[in-house]
N, C-alpha and C positions, 0 to 999 in steps of 0.2 A: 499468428501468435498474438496470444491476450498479451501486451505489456501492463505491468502491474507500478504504479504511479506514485505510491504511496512516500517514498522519500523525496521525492520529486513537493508534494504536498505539505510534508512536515517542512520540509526544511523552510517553503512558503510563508507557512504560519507561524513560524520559530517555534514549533514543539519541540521538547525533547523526548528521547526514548526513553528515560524515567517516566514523565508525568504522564505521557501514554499507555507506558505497560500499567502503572498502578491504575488509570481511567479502566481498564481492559481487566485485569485483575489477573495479568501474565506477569511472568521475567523480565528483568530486561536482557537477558541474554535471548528470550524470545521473541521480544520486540523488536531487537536487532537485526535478526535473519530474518522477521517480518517486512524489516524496513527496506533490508536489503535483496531482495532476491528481485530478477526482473520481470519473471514470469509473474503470471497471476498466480498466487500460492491458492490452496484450497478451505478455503472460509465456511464456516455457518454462514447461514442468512444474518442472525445476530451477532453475529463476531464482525459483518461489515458494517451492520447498521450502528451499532456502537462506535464505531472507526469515524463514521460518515458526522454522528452526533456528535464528537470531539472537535472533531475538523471543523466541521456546518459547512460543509460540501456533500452534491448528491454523486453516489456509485459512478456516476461515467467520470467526476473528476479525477476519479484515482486508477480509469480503466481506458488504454488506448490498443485499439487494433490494428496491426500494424499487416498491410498486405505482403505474403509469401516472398514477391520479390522483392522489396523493400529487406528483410529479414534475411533473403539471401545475398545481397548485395552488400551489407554490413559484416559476410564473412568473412 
């Protein structure tokens, strides 16, 4: 499983889900369940690289893969 990093990231750099979703030109009710889900959600190529230019972190800092049993061990 792709783990999906990104609250992990903001909370890092103290963003809020305001000044994200309006960087992004979303919700913030969508930036919410962006922030939150653990999976890797499904992106544009430009919906990350925008993500990526906010932060000024490259794509693997917001992506960790996590091997199967590791994944099933946490159940």
């Amino acid at each position: 499983m792709i783990r999906w990093k990104l609250n992990e990231m903001m909370a890092r750099n103290r963003v809020k889900n305001k000044d994200l979703a309006v960087a992004l030109g979303i919700s913030e009710v969508s930036m919410y369940k962006l922030r939150k889900v653990d999976e890797m959600p499904r992106l544009t190529p430009q919906r990350l690289e925008d993500i990526c230019i906010y932060l000024k972190c490259q794509p693997g800092e917001l992506l960790i893969l996590e091997k199967e049993e590791d994944v099933l061990k946490s159940e």
